[in-house]
N, C-alpha and C positions, 0 to 999 in steps of 0.2 A: 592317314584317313581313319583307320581303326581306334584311334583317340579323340581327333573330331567325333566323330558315331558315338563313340562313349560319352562325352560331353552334351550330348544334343546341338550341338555346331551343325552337322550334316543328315540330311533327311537315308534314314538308311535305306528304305526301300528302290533308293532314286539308283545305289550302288552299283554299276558292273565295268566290267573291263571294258575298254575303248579300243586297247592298243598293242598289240606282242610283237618287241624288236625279235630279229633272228640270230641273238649271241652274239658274242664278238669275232673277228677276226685280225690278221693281224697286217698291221699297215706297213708298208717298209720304201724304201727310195728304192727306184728299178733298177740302180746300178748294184743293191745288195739284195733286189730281191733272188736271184737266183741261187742263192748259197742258204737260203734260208724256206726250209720243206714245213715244218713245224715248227711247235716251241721247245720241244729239244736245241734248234738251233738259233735260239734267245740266249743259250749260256756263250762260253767262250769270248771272242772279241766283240760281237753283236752289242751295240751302244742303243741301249733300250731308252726308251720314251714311255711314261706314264701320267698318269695325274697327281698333284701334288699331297701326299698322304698326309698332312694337318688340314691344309687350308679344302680338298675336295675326298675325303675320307672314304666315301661310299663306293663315288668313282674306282678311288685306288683298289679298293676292297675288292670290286670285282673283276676288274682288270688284272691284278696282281693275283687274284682267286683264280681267275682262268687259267693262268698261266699253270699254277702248281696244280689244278684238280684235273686237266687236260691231261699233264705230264704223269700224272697218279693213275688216272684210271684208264692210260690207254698205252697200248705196249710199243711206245718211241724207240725205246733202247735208252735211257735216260731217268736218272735218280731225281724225284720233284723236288724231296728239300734239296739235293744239292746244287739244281738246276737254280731253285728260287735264292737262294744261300749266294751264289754267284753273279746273280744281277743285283740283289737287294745289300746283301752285306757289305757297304763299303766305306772307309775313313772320313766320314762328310768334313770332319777338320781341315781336307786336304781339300775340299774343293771351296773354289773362290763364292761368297755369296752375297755378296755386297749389292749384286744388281739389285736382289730384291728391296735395297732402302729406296729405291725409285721406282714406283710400279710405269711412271710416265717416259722412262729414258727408255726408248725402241731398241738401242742396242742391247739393252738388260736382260730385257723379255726376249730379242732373239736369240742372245745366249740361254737362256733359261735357267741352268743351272749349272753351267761351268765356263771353262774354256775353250773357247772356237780351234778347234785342231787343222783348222784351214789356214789360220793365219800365224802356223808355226814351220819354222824354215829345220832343213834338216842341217844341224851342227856338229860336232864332235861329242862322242856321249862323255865323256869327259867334262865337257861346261855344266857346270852347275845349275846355273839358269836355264839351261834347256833339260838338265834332267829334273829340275822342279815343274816347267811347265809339261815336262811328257806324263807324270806323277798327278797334275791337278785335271786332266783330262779325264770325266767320269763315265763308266759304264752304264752306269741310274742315271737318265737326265730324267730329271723332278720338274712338272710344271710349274709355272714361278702364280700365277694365279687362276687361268680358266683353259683344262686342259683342252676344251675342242678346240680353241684356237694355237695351245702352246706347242700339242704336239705336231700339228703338221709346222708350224714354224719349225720347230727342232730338226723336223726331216727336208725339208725344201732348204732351207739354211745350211745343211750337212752339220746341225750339233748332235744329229743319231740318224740311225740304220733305221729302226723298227720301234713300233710300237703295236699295242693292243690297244683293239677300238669298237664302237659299237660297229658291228656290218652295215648299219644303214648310213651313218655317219661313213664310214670307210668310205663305200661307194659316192656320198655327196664330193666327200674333198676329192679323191680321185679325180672325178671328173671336173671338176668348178677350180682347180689348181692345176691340172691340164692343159687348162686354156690360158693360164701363165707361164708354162714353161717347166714346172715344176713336174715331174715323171713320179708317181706313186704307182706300186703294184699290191693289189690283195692276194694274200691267202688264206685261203678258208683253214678253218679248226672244224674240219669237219663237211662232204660235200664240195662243191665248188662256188668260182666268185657269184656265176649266175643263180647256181641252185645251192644255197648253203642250206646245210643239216648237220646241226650242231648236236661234236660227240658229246658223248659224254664228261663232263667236268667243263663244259662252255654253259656258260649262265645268262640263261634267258629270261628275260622279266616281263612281265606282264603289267600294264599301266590300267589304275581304275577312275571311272570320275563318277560323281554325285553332285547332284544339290546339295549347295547352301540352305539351311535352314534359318530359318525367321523371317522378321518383318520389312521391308522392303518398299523402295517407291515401286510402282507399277514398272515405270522403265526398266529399272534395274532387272526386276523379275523376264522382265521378258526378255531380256540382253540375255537373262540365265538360259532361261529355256532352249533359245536358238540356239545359243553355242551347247547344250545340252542336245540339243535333235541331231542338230550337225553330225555331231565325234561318236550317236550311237545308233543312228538309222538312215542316213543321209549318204550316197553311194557313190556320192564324189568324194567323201572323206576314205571307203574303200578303196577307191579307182588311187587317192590320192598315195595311202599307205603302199599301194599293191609297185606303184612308180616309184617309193623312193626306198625302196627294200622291206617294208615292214607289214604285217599281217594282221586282218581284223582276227580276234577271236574269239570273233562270238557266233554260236554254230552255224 
């Protein structure tokens, strides 16, 4: 936006914030939420879920930022790089990625980014083949293209334990994958699932909107404006934020 304004693209005076999520917190299948307090215990066998760090970057950035600035500035019992070093660092050689030549094949994308360890039988560790596929089973499951959908597939699918997510996202899937069958549990970084207060090193963003600037049909403009009044004095848009975890912040 701050480039638009520089260009004359955007009327700056029109500027302010609409919208502040409440941080992330961390999404997990109920059957592992209860071994998992923090993000201390994201390292170890915890089969994390994130966003895809080429193809959704920002995403990754803060979600993967959470985890190591949570674990830094708050006293877990737990080393951040070597927390982050242990989910992040790991042989992508070894894991299968072929699903990604097909974005259209469902099995690809519910695998996401490895091996389904459901549909591995226990063998002689002796077999080869079974210690190659216990070896391509990743601790990183990378989403294959749009993490709000990828990652609760990864966790309702059991291709991971947990991930990091926005709280108000958390809260939607929660509930709206509930009503499939599918058991998610929240834990706050900070606070609880109803009252999160997000510690420190959980990154909260604040979202702005403005006018477009220039010339315009009449319609156009006015389609501006409405959805302009709506998102910044209109107290359904409040009521709306206030229902689905997320906070006006405008005083």
């Amino acid at each position: 936006m701050n480039t638009l304004v520089n260009n004359g693209l955007v009327d700056a005076d029109t500027r302010q914030p609409f919208l502040r999520n409440q941080g992330n917190v961390i999404l997990a299948r109920a059957d592992k939420a209860k071994r998992i307090k923090n993000v201390c215990d994201l390292g170890g066998k915890t089969r994390v879920a994130t966003p895809n760090p080429v193809l959704e970057p920002g995403s990754f950035g803060n979600f993967s930022g959470t985890i190591f600035d949570v674990a830094d500035q708050n006293d877990f019992g737990c080393d951040a790089t070597k927390l982050f070093n242990s989910i992040f660092s790991q042989d992508i050689a070894k894991i299968d990625t072929s699903s990604f030549d097909n974005p259209y094949d469902i099995n690809g994308v519910l695998a996401v980014f490895g091996v389904d360890n459901k549909h591995h039988h226990k063998k002689d560790d002796d077999d080869d083949d079974y210690k190659r596929k216990k070896r391509s089973i990743p601790k990183w499951i990378a989403s294959s293209r749009i993490m709000h959908r990828d990652i609760p597939y990864a966790l309702c699918h059991n291709e991971a334990d947990a991930g990091v997510i926005f709280y108000h996202q958390a809260k939607y899937l929660k509930h709206e994958l509930g009503l499939t069958g599918c058991k998610l549990e929240i834990i706050a970084l900070g606070g609880s699932e109803t009252d999160p207060k997000p510690l420190p090193g959980n990154r909260v963003g604040t979202l702005h909107i403005a006018k477009v600037a220039g010339t315009f049909p009449q319609k156009v403009l006015d389609a501006r404006d409405l959805i302009y009044s709506f998102l910044t004095v209109n107290p359904i848009w409040t009521q709306i934020m206030a229902d689905h975890g997320m906070v006006d912040p405008t005083p």
